[in-house]
PDB file of N, CA, C and O in Angstrom:
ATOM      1  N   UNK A   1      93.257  22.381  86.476  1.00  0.00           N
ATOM      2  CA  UNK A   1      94.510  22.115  87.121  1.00  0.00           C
ATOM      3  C   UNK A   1      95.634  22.357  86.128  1.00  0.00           C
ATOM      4  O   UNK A   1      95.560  21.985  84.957  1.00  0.00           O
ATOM      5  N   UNK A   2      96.807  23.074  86.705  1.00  0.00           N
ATOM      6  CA  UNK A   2      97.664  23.641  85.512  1.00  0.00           C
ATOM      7  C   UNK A   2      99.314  22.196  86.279  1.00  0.00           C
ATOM      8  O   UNK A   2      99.785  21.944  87.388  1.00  0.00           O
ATOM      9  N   UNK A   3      99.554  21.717  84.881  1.00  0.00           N
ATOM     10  CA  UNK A   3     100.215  20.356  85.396  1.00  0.00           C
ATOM     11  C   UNK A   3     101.581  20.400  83.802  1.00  0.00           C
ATOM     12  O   UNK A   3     101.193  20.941  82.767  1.00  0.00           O
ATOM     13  N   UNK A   4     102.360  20.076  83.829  1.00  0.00           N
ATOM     14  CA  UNK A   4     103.438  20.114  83.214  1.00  0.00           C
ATOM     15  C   UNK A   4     103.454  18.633  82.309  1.00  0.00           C
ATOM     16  O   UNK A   4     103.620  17.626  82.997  1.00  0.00           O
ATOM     17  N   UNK A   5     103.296  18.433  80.832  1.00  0.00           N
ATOM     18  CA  UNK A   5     103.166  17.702  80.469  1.00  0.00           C
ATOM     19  C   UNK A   5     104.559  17.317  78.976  1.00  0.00           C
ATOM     20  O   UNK A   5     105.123  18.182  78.305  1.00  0.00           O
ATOM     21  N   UNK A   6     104.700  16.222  78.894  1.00  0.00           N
ATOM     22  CA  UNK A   6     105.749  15.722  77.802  1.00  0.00           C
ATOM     23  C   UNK A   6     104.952  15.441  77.149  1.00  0.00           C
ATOM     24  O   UNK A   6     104.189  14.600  77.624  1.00  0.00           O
ATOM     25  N   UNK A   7     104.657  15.921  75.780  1.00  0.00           N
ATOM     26  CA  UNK A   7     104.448  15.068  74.812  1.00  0.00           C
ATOM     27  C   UNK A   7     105.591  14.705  73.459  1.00  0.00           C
ATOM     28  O   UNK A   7     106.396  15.454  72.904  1.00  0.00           O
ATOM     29  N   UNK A   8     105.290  13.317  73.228  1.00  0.00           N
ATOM     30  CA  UNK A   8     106.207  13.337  71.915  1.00  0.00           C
ATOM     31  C   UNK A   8     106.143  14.342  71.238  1.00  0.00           C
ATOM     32  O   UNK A   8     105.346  15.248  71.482  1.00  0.00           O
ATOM     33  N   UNK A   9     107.125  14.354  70.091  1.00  0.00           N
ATOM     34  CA  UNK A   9     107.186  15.518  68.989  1.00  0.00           C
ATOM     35  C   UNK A   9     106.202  15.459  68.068  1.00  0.00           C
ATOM     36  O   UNK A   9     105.498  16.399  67.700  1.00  0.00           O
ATOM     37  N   UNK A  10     106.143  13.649  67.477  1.00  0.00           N
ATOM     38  CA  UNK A  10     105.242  13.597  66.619  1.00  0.00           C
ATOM     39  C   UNK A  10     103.933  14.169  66.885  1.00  0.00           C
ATOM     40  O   UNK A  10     103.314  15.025  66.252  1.00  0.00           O
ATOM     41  N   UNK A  11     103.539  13.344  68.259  1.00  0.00           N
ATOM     42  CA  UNK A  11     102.111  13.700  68.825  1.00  0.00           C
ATOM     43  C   UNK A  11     101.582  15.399  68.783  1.00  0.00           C
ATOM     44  O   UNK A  11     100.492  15.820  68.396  1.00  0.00           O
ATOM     45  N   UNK A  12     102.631  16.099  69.262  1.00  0.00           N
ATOM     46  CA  UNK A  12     102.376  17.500  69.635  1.00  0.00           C
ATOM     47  C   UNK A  12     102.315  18.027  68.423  1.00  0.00           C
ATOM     48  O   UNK A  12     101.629  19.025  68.202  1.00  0.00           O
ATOM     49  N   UNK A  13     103.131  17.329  67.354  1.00  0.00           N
ATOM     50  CA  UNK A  13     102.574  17.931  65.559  1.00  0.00           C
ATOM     51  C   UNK A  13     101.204  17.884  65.311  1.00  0.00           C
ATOM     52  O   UNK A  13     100.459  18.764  64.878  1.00  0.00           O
ATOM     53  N   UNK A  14     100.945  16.593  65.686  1.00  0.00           N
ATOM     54  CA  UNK A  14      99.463  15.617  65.398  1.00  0.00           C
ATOM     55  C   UNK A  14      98.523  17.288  65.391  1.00  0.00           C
ATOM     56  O   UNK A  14      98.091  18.227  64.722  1.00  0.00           O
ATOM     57  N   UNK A  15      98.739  16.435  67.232  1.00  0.00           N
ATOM     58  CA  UNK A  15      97.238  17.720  67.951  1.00  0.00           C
ATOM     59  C   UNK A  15      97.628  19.256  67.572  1.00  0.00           C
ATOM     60  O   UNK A  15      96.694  19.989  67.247  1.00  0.00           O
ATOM     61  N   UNK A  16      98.545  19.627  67.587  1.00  0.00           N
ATOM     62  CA  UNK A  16      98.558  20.893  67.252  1.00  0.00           C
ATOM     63  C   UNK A  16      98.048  21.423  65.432  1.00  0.00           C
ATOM     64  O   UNK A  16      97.332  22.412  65.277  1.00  0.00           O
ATOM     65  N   UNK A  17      98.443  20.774  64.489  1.00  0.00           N
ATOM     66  CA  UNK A  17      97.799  21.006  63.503  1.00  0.00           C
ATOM     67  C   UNK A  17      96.298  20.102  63.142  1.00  0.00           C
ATOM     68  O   UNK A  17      95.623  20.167  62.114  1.00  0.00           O
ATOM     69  N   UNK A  18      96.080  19.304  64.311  1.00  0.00           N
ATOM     70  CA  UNK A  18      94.282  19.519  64.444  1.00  0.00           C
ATOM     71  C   UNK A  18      93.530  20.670  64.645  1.00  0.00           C
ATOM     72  O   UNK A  18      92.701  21.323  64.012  1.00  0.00           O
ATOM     73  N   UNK A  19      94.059  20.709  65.681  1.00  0.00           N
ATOM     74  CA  UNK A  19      94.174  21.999  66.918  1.00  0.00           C
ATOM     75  C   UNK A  19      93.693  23.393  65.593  1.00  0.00           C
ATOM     76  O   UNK A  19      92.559  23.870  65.631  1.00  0.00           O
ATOM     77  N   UNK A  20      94.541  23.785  64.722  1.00  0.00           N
ATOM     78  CA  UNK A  20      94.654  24.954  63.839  1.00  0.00           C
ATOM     79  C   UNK A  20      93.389  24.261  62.712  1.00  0.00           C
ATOM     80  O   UNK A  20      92.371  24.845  62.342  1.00  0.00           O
ATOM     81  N   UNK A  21      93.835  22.848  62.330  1.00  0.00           N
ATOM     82  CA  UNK A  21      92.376  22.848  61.379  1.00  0.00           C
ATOM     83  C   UNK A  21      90.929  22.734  62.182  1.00  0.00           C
ATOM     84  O   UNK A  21      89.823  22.696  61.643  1.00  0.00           O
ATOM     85  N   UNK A  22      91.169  22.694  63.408  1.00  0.00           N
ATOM     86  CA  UNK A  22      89.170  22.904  64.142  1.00  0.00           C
ATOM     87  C   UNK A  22      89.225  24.392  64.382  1.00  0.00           C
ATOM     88  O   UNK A  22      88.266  25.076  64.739  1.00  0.00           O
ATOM     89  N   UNK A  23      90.447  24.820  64.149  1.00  0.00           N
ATOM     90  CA  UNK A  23      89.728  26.171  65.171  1.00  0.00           C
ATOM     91  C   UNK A  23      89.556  26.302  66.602  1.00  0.00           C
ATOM     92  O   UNK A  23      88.646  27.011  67.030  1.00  0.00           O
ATOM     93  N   UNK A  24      90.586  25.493  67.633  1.00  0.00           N
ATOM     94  CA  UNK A  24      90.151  25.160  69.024  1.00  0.00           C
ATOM     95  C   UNK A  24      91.637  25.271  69.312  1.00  0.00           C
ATOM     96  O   UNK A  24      92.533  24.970  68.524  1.00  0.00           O
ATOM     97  N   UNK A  25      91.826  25.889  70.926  1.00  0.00           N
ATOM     98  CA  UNK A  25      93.202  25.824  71.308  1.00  0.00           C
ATOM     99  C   UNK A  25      93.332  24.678  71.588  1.00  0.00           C
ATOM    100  O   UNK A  25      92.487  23.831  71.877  1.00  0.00           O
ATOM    101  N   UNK A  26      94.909  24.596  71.470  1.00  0.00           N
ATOM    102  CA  UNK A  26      95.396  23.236  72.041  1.00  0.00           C
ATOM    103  C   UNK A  26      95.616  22.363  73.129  1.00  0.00           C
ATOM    104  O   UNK A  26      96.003  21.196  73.191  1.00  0.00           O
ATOM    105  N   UNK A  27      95.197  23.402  74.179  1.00  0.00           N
ATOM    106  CA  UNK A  27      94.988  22.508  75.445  1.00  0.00           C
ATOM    107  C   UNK A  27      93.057  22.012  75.310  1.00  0.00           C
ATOM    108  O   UNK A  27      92.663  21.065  75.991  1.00  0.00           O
ATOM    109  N   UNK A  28      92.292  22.605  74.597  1.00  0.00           N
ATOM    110  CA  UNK A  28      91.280  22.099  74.620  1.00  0.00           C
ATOM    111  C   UNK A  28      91.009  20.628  73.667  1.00  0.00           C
ATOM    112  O   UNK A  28      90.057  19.882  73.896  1.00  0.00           O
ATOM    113  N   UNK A  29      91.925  20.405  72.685  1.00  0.00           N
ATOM    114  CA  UNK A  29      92.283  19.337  72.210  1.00  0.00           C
ATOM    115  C   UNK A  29      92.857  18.674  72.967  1.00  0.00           C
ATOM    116  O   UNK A  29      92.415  17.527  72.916  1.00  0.00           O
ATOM    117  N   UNK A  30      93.903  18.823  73.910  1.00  0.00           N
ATOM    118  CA  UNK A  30      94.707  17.654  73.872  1.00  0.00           C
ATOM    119  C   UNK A  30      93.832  17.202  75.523  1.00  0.00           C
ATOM    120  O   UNK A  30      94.020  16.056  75.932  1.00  0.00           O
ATOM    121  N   UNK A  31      93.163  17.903  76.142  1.00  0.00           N
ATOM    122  CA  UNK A  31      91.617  17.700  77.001  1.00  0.00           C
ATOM    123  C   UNK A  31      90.581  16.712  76.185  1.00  0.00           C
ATOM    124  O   UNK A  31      90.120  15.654  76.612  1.00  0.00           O
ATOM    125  N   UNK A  32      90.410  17.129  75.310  1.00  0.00           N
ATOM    126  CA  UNK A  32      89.226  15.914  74.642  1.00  0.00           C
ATOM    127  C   UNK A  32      89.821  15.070  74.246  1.00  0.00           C
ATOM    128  O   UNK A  32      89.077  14.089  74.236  1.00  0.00           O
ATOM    129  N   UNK A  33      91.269  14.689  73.698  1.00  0.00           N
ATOM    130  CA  UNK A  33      91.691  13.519  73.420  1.00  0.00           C
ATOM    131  C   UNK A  33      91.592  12.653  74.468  1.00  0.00           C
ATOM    132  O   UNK A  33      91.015  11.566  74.511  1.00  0.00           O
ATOM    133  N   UNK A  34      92.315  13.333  75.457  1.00  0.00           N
ATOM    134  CA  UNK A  34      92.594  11.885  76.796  1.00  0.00           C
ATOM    135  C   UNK A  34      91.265  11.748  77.211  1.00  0.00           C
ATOM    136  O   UNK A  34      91.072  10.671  77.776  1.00  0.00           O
ATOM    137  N   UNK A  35      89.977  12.695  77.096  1.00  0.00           N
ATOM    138  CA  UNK A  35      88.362  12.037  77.177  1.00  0.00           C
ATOM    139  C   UNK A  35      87.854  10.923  76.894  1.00  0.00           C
ATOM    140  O   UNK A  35      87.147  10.033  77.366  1.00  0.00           O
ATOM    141  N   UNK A  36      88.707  11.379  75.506  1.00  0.00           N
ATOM    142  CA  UNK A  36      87.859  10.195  74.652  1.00  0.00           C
ATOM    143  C   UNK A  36      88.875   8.666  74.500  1.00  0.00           C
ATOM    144  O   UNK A  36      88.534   7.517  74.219  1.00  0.00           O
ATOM    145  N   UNK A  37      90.274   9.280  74.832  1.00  0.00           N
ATOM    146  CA  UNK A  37      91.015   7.751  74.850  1.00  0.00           C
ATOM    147  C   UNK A  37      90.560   6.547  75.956  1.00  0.00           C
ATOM    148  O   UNK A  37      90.338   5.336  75.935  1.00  0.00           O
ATOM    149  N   UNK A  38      90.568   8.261  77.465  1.00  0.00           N
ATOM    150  CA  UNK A  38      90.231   7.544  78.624  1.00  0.00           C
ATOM    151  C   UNK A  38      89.096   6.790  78.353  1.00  0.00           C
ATOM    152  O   UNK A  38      89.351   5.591  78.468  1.00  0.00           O
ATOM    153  N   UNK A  39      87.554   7.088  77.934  1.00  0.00           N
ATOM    154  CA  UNK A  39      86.312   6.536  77.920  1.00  0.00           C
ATOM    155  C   UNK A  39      86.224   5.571  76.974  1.00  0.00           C
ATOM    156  O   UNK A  39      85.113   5.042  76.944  1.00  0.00           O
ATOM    157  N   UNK A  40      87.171   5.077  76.031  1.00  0.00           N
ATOM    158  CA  UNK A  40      87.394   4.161  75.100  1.00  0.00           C
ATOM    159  C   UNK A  40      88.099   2.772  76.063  1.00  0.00           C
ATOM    160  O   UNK A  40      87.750   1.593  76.129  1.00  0.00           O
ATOM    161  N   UNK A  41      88.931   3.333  76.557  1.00  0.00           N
ATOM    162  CA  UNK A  41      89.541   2.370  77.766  1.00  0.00           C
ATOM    163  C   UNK A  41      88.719   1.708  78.671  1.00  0.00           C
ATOM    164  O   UNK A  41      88.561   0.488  78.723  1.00  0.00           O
ATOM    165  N   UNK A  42      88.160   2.609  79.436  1.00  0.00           N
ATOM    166  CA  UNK A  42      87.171   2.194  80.953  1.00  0.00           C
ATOM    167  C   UNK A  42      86.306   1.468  80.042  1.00  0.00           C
ATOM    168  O   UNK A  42      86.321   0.299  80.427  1.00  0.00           O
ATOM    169  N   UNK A  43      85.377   1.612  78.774  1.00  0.00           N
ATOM    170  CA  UNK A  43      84.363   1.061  78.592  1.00  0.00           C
ATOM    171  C   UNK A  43      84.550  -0.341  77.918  1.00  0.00           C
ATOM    172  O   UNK A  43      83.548  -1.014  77.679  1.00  0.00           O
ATOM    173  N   UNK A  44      85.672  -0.756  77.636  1.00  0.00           N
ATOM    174  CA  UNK A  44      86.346  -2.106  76.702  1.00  0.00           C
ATOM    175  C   UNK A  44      85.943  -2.959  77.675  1.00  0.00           C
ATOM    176  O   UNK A  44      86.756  -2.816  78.588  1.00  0.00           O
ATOM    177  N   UNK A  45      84.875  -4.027  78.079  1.00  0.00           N
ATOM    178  CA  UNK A  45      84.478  -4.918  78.619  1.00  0.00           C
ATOM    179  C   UNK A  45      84.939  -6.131  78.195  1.00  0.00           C
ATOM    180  O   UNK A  45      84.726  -6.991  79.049  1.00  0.00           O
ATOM    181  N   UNK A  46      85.507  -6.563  77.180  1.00  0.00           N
ATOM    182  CA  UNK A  46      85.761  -7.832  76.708  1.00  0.00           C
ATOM    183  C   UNK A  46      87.226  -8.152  76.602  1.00  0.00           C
ATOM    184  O   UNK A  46      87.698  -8.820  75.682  1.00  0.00           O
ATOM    185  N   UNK A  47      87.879  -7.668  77.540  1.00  0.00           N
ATOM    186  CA  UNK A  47      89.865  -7.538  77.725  1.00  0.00           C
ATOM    187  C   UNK A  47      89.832  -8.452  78.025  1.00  0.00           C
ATOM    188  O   UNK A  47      88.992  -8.580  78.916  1.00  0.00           O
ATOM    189  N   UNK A  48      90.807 -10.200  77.540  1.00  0.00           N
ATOM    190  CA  UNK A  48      90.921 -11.086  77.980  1.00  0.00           C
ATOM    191  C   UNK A  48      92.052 -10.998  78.348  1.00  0.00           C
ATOM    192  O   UNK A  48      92.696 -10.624  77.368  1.00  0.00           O
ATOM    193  N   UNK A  49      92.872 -11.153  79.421  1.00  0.00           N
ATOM    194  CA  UNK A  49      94.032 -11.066  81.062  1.00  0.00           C
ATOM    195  C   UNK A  49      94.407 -12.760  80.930  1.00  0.00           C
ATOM    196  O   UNK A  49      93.702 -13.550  81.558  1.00  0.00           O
ATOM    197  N   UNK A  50      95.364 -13.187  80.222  1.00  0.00           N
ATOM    198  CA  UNK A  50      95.681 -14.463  80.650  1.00  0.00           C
ATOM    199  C   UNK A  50      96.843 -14.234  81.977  1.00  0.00           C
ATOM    200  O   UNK A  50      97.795 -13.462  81.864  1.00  0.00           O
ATOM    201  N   UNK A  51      96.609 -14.932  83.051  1.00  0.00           N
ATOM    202  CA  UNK A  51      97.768 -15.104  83.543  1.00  0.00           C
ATOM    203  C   UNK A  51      98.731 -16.526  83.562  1.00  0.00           C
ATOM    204  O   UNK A  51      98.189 -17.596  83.834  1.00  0.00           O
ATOM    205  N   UNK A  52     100.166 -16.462  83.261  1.00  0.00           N
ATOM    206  CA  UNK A  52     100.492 -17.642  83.240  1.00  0.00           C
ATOM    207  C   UNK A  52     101.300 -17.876  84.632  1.00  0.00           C
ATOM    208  O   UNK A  52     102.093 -17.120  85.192  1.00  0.00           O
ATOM    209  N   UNK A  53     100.870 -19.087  84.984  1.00  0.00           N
ATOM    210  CA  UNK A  53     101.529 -19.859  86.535  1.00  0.00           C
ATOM    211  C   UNK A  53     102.913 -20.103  86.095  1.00  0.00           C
ATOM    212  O   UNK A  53     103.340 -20.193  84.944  1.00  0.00           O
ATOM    213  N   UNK A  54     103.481 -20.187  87.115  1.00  0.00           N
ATOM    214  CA  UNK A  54     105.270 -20.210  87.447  1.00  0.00           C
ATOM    215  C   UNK A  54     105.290 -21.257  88.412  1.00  0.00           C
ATOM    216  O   UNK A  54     104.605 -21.207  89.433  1.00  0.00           O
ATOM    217  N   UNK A  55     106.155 -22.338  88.090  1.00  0.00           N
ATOM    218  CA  UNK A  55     106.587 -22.965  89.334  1.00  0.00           C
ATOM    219  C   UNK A  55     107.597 -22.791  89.652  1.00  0.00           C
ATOM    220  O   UNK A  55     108.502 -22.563  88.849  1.00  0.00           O
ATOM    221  N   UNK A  56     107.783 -22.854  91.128  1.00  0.00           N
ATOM    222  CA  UNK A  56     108.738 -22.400  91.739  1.00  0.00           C
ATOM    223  C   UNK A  56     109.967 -23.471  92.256  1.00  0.00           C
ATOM    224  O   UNK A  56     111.000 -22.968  92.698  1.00  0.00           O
ATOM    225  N   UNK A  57     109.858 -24.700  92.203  1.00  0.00           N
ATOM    226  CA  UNK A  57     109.921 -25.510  92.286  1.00  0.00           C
ATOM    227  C   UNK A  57     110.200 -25.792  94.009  1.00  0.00           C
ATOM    228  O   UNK A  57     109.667 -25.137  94.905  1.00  0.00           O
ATOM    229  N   UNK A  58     111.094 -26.845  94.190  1.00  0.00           N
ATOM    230  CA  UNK A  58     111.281 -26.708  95.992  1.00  0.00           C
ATOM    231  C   UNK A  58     111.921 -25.353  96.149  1.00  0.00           C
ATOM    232  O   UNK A  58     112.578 -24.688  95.348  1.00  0.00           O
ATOM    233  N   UNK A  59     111.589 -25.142  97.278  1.00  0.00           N
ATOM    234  CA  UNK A  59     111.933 -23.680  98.433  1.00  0.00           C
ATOM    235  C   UNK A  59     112.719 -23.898  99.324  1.00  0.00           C
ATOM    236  O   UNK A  59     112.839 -25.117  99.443  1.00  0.00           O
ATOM    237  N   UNK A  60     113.309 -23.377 100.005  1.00  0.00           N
ATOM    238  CA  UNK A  60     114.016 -23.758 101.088  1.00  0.00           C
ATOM    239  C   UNK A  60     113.278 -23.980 102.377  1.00  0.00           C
ATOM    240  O   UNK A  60     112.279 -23.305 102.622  1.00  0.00           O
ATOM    241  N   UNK A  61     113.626 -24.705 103.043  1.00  0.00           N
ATOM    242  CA  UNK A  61     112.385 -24.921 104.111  1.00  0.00           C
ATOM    243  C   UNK A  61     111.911 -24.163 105.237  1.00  0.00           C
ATOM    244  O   UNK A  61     112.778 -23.481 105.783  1.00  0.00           O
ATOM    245  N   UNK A  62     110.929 -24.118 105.649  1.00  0.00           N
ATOM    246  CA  UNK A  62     110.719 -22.660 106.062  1.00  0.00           C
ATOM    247  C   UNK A  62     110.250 -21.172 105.446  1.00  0.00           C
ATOM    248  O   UNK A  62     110.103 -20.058 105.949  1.00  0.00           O
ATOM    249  N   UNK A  63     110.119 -21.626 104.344  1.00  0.00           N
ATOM    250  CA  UNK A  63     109.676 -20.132 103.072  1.00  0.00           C
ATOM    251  C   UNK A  63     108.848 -20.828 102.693  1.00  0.00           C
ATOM    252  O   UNK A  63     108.773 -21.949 102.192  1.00  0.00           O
ATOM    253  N   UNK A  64     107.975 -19.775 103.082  1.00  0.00           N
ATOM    254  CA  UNK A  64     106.342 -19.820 102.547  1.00  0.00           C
ATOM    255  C   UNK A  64     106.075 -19.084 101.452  1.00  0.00           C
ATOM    256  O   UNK A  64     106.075 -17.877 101.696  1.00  0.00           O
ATOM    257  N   UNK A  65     105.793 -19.441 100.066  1.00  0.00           N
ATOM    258  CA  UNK A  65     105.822 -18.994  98.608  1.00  0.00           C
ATOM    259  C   UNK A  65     104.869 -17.786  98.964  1.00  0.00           C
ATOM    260  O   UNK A  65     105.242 -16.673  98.594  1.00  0.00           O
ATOM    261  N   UNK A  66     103.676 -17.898  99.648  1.00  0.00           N
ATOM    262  CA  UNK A  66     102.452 -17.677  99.929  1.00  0.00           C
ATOM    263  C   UNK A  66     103.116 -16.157 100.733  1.00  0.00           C
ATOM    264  O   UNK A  66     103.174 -15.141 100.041  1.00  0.00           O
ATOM    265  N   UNK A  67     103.393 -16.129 101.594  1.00  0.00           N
ATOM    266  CA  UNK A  67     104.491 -14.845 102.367  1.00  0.00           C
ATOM    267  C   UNK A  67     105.739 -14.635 101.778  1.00  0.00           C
ATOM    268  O   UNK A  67     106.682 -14.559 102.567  1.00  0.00           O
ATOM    269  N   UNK A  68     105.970 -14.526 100.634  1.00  0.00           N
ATOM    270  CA  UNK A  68     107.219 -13.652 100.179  1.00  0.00           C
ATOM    271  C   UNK A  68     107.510 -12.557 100.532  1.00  0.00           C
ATOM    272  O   UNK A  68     108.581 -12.109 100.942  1.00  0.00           O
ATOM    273  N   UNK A  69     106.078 -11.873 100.304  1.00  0.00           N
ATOM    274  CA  UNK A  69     106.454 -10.330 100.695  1.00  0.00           C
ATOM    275  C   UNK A  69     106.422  -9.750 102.153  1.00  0.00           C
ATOM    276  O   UNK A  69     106.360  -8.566 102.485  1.00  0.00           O
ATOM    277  N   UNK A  70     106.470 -10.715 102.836  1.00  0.00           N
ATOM    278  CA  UNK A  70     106.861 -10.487 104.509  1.00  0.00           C
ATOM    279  C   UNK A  70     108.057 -10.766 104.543  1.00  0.00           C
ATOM    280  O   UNK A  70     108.852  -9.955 105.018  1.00  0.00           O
ATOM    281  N   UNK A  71     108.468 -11.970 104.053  1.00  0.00           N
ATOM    282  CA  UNK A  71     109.739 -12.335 104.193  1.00  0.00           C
ATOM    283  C   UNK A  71     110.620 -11.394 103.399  1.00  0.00           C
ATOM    284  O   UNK A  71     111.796 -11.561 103.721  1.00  0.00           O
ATOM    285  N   UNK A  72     110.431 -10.310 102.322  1.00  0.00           N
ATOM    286  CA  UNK A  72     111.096  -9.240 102.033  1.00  0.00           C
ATOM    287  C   UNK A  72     111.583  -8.574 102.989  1.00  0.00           C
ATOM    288  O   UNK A  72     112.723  -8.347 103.393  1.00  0.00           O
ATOM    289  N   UNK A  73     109.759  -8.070 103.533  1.00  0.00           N
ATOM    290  CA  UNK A  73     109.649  -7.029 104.592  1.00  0.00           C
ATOM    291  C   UNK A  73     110.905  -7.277 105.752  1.00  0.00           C
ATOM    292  O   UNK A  73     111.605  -6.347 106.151  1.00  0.00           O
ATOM    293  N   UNK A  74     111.078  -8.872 106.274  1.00  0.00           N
ATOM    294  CA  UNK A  74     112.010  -8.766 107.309  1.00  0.00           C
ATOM    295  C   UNK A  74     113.475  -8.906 107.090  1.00  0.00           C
ATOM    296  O   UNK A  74     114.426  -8.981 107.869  1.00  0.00           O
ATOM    297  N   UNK A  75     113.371  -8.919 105.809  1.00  0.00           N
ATOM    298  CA  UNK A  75     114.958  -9.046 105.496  1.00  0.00           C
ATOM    299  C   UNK A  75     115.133  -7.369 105.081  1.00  0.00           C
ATOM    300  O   UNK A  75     116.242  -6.835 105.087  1.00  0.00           O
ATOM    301  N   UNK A  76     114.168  -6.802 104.809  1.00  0.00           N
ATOM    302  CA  UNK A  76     114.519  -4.947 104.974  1.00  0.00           C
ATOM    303  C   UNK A  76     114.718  -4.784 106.234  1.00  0.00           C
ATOM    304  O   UNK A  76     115.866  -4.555 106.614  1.00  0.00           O
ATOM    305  N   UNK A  77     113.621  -4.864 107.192  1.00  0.00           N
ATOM    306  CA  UNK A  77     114.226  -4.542 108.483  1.00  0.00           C
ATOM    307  C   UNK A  77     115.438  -4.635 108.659  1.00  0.00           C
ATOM    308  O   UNK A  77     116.240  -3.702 108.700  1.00  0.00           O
ATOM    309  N   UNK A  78     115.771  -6.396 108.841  1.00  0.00           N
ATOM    310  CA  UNK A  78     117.080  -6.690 109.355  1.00  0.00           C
ATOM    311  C   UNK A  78     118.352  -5.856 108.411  1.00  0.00           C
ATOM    312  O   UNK A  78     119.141  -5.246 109.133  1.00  0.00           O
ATOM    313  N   UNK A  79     118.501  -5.807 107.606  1.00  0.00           N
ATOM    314  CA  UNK A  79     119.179  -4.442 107.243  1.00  0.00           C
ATOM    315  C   UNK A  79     118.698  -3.135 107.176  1.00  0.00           C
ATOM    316  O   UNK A  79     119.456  -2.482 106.457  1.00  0.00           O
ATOM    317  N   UNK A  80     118.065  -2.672 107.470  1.00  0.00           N
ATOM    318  CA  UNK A  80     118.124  -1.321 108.119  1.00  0.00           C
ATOM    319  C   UNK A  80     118.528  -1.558 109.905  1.00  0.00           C
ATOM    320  O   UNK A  80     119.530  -1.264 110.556  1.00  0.00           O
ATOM    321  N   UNK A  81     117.712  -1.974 110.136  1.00  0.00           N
ATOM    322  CA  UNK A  81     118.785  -2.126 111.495  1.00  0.00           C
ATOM    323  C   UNK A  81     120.312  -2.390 111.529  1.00  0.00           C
ATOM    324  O   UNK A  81     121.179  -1.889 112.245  1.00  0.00           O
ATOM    325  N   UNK A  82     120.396  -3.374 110.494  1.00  0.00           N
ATOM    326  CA  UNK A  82     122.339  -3.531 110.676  1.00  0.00           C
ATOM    327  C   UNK A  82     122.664  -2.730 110.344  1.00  0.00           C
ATOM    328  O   UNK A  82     123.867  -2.789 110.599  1.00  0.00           O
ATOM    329  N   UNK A  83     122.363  -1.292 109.582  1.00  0.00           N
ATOM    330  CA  UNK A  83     123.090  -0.650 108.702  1.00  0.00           C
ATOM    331  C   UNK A  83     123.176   0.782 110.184  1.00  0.00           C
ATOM    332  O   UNK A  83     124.153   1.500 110.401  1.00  0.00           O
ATOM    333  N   UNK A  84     121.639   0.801 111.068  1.00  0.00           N
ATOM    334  CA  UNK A  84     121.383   1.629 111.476  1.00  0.00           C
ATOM    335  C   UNK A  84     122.529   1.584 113.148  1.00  0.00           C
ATOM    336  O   UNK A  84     123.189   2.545 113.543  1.00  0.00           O
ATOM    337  N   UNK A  85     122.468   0.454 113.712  1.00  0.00           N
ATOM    338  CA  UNK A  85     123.477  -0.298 114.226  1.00  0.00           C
ATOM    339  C   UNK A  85     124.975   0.381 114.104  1.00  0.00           C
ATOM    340  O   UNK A  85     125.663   0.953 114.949  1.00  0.00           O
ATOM    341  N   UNK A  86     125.181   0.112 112.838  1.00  0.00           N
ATOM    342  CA  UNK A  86     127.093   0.347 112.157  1.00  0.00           C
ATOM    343  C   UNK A  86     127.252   2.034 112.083  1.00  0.00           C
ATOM    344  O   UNK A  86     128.299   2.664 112.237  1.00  0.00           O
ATOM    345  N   UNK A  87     125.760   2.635 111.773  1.00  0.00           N
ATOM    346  CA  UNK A  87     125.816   4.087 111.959  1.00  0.00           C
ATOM    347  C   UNK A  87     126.255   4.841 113.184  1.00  0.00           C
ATOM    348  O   UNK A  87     127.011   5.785 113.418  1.00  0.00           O
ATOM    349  N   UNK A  88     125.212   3.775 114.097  1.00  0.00           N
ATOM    350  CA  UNK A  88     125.233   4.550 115.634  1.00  0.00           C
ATOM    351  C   UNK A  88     126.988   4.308 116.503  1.00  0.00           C
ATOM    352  O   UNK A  88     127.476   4.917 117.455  1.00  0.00           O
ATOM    353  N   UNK A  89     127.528   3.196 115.677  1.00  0.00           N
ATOM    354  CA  UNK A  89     128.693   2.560 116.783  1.00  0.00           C
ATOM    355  C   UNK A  89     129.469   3.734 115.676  1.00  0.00           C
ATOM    356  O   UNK A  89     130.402   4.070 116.406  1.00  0.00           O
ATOM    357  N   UNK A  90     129.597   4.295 114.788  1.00  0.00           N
ATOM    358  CA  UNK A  90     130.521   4.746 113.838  1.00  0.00           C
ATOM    359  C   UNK A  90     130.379   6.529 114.879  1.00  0.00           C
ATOM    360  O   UNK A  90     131.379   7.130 115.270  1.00  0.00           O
ATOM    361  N   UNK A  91     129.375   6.870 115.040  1.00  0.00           N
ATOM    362  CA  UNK A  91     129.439   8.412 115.780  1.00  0.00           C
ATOM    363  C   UNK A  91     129.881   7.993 117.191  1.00  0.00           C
ATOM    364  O   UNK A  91     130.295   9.041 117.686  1.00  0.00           O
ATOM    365  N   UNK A  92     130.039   6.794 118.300  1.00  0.00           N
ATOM    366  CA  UNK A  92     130.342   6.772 119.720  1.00  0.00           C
ATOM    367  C   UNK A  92     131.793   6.674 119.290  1.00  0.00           C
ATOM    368  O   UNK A  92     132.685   6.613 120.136  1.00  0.00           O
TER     369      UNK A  92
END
């Protein structure tokens, strides 16, 4: 797959004068790097993930901490509709 990539400056020094001391082009380096970064990653079994709790304290009543992200969802609606509303009365 041919894909458009940024690399830092430093980095692209790195691999590229690897690149010239193996004897290997540089897209075939910078292919085995993310191999071997990727398979260094996936295989790390022992990542300890703390998460820390937040209290929220009282809510307003009627808001369910638990459904926030519905209660987003309908406060997008309700503005896109108002907005969609002010559009339609703005062209009659």
């Amino acid at each position: 797959m041919r894909t458009t990539l940024t690399i830092d400056d430093d980095l692209a020094g790195l691999l590229q004068r690897k690149a010239r001391e193996l004897d290997k082009p540089f897209k075939e380096l910078v292919n085995t790097a993310l191999r071997k970064g990727l398979a260094e990653n996936l295989s790390q079994k022992n990542v300890n993930i703390t998460v820390r709790t937040h209290d929220f304290g009282a809510t307003r009543a009627g808001l369910d901490m638990d459904r926030l992200n519905q209660f987003v969802d309908e406060l997008e609606v309700e503005d896109y509709l108002r907005k969609a509303a002010k559009d339609d009365s703005a062209r009659h």
